[in-house]
Biopython code that builds the backbone (N, CA, C, O; Angstrom):
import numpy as np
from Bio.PDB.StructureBuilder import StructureBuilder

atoms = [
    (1, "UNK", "N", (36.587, 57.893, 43.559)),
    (1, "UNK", "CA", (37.070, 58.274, 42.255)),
    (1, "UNK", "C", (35.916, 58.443, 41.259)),
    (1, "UNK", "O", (35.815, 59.454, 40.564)),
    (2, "UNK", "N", (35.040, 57.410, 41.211)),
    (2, "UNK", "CA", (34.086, 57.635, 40.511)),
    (2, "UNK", "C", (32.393, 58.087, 40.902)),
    (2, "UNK", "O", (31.357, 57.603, 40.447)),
    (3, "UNK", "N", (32.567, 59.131, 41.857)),
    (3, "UNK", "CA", (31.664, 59.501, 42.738)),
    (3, "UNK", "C", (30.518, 60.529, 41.735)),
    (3, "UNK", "O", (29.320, 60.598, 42.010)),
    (4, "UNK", "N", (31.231, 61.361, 40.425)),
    (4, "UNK", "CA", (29.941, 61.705, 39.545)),
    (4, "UNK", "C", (28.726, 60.889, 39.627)),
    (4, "UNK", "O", (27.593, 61.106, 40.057)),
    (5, "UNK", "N", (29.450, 59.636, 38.949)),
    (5, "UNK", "CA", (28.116, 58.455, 38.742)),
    (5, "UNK", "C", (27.097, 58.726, 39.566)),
    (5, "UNK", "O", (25.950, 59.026, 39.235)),
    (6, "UNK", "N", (27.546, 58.612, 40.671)),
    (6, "UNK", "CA", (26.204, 58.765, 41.688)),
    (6, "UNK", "C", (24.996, 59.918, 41.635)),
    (6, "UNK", "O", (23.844, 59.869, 42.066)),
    (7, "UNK", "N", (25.816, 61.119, 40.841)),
    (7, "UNK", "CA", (24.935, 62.274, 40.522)),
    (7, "UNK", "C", (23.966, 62.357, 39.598)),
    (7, "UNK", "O", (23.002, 63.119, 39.658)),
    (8, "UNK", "N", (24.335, 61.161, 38.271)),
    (8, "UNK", "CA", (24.502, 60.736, 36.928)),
    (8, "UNK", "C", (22.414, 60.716, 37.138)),
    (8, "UNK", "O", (21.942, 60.686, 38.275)),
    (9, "UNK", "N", (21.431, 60.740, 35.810)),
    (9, "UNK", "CA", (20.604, 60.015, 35.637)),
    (9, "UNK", "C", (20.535, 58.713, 34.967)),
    (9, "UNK", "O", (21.507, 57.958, 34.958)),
    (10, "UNK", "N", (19.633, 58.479, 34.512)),
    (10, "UNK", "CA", (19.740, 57.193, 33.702)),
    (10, "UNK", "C", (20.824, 57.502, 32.434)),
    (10, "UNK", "O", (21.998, 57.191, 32.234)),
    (11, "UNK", "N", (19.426, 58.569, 31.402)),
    (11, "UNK", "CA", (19.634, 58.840, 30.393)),
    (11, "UNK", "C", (21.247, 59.556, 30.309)),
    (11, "UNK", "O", (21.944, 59.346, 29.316)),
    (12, "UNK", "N", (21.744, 60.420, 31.467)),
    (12, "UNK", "CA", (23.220, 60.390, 31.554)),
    (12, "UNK", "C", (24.472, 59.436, 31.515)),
    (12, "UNK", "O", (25.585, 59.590, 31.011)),
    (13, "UNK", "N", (23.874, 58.332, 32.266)),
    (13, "UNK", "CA", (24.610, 57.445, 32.706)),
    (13, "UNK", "C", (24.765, 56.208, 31.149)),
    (13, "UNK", "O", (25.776, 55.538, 30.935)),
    (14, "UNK", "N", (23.847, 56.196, 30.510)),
    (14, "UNK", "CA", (23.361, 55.710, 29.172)),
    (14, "UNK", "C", (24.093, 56.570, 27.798)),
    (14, "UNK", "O", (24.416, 56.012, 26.749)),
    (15, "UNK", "N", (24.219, 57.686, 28.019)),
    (15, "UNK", "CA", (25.023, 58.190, 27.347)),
    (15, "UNK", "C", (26.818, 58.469, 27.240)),
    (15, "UNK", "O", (27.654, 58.751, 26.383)),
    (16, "UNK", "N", (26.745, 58.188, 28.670)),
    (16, "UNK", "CA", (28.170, 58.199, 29.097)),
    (16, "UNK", "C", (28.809, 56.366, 28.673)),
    (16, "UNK", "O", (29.853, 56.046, 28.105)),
    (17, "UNK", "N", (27.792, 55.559, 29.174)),
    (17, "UNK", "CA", (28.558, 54.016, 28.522)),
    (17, "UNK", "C", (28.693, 53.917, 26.988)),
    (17, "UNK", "O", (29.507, 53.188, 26.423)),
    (18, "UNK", "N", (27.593, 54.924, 26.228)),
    (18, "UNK", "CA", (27.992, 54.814, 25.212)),
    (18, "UNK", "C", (28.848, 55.677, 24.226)),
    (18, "UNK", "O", (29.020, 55.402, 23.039)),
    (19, "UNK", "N", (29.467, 56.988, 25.022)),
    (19, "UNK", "CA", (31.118, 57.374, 25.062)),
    (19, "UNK", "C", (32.020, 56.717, 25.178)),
    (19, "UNK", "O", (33.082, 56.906, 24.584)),
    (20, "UNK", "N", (31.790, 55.804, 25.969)),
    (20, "UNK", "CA", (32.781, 55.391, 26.351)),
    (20, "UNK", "C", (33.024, 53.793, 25.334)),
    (20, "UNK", "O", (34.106, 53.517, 24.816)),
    (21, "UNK", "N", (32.042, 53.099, 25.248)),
    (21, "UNK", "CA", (31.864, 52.284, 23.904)),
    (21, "UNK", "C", (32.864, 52.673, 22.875)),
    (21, "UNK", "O", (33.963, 52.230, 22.540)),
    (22, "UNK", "N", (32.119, 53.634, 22.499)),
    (22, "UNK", "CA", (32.866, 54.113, 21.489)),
    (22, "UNK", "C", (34.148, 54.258, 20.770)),
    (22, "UNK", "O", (34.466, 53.932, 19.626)),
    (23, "UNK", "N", (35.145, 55.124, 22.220)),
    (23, "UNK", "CA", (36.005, 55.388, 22.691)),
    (23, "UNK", "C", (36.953, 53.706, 22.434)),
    (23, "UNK", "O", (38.094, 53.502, 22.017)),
    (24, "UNK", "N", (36.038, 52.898, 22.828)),
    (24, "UNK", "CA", (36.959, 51.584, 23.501)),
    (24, "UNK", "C", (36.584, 50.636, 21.792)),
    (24, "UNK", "O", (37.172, 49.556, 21.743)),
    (25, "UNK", "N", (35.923, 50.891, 20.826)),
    (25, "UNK", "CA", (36.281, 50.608, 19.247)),
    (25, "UNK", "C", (36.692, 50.878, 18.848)),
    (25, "UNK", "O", (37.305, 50.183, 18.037)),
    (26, "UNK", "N", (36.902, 52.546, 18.945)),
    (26, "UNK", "CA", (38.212, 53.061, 18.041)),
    (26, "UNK", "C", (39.177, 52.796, 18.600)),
    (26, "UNK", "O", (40.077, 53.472, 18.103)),
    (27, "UNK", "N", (39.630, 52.040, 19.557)),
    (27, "UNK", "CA", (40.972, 51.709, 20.133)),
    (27, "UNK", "C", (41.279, 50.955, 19.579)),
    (27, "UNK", "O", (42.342, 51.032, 18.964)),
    (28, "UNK", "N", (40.213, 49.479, 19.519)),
    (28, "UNK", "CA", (40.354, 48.328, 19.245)),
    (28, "UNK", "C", (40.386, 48.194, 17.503)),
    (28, "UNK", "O", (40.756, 47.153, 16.959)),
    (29, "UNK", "N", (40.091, 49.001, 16.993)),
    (29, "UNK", "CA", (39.813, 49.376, 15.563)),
    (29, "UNK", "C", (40.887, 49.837, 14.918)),
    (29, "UNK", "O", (40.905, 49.765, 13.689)),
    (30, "UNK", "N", (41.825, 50.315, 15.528)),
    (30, "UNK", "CA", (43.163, 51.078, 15.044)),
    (30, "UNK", "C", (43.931, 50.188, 15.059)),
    (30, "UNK", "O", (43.902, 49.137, 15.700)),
    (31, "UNK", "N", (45.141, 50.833, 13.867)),
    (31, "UNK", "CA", (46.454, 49.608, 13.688)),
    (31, "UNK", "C", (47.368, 50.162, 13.688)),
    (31, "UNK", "O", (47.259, 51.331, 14.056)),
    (32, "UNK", "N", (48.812, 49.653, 13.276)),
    (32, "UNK", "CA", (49.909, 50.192, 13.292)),
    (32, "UNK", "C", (50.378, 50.983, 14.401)),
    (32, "UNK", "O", (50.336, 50.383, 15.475)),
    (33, "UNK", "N", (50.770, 52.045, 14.435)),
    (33, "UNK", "CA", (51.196, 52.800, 15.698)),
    (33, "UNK", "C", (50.329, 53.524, 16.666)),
    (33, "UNK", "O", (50.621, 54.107, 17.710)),
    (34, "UNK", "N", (49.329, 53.365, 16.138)),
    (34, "UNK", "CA", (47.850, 53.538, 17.340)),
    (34, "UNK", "C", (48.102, 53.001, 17.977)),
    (34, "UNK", "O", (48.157, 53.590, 19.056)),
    (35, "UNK", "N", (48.354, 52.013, 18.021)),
    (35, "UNK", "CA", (48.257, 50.315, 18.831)),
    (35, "UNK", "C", (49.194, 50.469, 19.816)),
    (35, "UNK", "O", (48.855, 50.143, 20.953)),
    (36, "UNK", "N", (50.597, 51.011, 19.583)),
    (36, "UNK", "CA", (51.435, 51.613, 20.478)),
    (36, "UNK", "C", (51.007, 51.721, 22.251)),
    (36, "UNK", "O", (49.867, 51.465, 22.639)),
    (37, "UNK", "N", (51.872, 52.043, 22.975)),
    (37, "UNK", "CA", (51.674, 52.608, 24.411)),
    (37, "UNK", "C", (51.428, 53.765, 25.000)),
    (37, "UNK", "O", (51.627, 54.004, 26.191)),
    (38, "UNK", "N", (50.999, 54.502, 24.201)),
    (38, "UNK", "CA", (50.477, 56.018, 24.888)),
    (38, "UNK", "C", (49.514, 56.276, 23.907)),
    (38, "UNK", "O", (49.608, 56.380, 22.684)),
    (39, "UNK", "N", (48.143, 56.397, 25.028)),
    (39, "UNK", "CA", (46.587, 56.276, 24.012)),
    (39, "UNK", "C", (46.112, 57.556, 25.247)),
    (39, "UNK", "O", (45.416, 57.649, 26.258)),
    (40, "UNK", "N", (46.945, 58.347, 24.444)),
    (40, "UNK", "CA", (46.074, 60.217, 25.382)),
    (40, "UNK", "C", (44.785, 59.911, 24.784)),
    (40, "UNK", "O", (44.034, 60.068, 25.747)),
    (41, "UNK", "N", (44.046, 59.570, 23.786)),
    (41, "UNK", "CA", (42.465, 59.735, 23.408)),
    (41, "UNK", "C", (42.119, 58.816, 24.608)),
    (41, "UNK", "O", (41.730, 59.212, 25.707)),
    (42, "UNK", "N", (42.290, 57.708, 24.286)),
    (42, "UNK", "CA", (41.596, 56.930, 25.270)),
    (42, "UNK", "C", (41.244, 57.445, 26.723)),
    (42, "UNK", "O", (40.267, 57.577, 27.460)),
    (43, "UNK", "N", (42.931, 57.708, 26.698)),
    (43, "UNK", "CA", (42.493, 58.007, 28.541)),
    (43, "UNK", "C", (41.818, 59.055, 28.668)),
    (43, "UNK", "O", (41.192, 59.320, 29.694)),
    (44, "UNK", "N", (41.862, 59.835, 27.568)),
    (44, "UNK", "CA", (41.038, 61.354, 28.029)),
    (44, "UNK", "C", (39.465, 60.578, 27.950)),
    (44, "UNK", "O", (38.657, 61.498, 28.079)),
    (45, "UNK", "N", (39.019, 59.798, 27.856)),
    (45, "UNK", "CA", (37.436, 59.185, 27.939)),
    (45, "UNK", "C", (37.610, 59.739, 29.791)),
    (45, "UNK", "O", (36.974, 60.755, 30.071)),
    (46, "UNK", "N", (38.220, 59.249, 30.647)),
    (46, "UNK", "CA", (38.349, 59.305, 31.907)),
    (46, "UNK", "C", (38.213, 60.433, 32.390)),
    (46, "UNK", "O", (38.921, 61.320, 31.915)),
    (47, "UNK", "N", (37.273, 60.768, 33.477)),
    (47, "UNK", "CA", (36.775, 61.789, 33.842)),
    (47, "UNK", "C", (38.312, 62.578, 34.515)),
    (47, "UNK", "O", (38.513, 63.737, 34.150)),
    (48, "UNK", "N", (39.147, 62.044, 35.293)),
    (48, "UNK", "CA", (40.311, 62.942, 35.383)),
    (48, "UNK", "C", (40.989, 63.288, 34.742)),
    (48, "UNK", "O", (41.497, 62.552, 33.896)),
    (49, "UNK", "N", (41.332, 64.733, 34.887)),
    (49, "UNK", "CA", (42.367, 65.222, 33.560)),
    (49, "UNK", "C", (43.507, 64.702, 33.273)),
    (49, "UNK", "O", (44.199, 65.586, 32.767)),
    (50, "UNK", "N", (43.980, 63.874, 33.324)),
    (50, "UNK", "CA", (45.755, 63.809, 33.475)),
    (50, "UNK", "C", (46.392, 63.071, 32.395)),
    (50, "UNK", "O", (45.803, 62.046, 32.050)),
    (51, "UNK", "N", (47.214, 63.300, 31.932)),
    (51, "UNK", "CA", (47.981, 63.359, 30.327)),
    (51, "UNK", "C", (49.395, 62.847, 31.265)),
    (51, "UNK", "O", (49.953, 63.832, 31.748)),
    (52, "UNK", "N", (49.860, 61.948, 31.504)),
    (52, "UNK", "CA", (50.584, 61.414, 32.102)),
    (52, "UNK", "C", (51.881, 61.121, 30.693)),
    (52, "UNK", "O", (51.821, 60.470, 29.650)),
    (53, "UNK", "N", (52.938, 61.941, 31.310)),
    (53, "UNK", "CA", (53.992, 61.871, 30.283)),
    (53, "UNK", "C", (54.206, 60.475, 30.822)),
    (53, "UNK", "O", (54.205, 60.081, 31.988)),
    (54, "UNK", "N", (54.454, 59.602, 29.296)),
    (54, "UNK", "CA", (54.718, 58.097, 29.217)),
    (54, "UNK", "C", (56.712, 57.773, 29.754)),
    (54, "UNK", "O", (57.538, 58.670, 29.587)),
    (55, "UNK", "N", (56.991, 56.793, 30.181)),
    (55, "UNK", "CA", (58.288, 56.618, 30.578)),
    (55, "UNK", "C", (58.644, 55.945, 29.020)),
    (55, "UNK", "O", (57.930, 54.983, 28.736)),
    (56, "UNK", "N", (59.669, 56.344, 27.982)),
    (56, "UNK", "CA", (60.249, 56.245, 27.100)),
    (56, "UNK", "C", (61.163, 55.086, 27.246)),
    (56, "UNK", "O", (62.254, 55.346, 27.753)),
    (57, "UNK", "N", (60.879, 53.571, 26.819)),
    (57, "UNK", "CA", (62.182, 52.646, 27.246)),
    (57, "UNK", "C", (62.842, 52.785, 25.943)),
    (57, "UNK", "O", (62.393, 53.229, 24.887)),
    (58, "UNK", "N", (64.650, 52.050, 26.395)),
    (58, "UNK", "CA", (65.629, 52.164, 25.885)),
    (58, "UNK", "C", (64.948, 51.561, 24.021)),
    (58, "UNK", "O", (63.885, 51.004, 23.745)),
    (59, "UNK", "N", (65.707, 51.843, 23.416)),
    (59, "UNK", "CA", (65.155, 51.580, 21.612)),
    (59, "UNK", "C", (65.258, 49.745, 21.564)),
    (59, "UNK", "O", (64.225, 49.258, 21.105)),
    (60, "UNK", "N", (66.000, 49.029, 21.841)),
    (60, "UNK", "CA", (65.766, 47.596, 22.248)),
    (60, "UNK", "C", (65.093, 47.075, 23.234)),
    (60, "UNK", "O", (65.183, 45.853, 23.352)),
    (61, "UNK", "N", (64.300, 47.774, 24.141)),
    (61, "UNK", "CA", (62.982, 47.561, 24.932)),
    (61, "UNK", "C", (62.211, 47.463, 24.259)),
    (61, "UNK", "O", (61.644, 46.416, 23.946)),
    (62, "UNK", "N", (61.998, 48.566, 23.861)),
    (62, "UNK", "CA", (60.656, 49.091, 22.970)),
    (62, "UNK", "C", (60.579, 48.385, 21.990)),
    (62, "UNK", "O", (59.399, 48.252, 21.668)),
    (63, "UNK", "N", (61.596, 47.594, 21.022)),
    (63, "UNK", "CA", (61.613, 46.576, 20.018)),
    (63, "UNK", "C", (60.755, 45.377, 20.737)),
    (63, "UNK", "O", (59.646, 44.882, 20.534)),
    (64, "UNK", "N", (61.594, 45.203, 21.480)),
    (64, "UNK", "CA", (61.437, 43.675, 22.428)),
    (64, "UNK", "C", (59.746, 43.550, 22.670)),
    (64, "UNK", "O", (59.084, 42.562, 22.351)),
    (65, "UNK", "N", (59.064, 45.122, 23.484)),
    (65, "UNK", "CA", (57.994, 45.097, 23.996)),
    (65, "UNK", "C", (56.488, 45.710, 22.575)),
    (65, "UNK", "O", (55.319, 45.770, 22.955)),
    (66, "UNK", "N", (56.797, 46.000, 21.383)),
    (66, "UNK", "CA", (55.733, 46.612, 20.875)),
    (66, "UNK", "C", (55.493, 44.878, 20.215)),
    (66, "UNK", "O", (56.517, 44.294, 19.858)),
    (67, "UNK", "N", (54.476, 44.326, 20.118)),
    (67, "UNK", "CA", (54.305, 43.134, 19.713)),
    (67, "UNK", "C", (53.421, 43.274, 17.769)),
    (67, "UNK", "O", (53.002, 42.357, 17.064)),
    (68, "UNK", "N", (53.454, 45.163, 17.428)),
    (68, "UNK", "CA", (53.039, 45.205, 16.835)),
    (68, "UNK", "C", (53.803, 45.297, 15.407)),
    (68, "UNK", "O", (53.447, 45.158, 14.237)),
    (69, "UNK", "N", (55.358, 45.683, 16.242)),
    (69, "UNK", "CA", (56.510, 45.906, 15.025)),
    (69, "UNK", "C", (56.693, 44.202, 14.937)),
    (69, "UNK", "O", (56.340, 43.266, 15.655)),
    (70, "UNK", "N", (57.621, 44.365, 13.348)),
    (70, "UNK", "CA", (58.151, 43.105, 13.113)),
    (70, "UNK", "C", (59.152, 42.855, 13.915)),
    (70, "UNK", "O", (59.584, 43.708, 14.691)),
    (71, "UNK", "N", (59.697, 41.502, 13.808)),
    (71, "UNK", "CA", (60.904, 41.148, 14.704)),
    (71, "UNK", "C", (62.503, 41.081, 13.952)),
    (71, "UNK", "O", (62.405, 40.539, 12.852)),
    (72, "UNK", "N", (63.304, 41.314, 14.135)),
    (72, "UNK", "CA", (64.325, 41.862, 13.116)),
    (72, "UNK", "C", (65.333, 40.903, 14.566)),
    (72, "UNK", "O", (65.353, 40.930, 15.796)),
    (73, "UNK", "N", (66.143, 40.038, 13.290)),
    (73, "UNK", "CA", (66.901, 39.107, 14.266)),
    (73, "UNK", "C", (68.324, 39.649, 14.444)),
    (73, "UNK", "O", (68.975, 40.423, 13.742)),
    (74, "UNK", "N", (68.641, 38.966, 15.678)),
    (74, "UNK", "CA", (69.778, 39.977, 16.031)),
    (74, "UNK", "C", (69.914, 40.190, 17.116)),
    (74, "UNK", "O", (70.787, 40.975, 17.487)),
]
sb = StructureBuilder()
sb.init_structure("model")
sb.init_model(0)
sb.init_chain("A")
sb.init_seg("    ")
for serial, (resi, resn, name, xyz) in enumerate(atoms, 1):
    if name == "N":
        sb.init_residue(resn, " ", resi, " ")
    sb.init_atom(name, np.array(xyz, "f"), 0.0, 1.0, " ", f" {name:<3s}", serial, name[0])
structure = sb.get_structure()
């Protein structure tokens, strides 16, 4: 899977960790619905193309599982 690397030089390989750095602060840096479950930026850091349509759970899943919304009793 990750067989580029091997092609990679230093100064490539040095530039690519620090894409990818990057990539992995602004993740950690974002709030509110960034924070969410479908991070197409992120994954596009990943050398394979794939934009993987996310599985949508029921609207009381998705309550239950975002730890970023408030909790509303009930």
């Amino acid at each position: 899977m990750d067989e580029d690397l091997e092609a990679m030089t230093r100064e490539q390989l040095m530039a690519e960790a620090r894409r990818l750095r990057d990539g992995i602060r602004t993740h950690r840096d974002s709030t509110g619905h960034e924070l969410c479950w479908h991070h197409p930026t992120l994954w596009g850091l990943l050398p394979e193309k794939t934009d993987p349509l996310p599985s949508v759970p029921t609207w009381p899943e998705f309550l239950r599982g975002c730890p970023s919304l408030p909790r509303i009793p009930g």
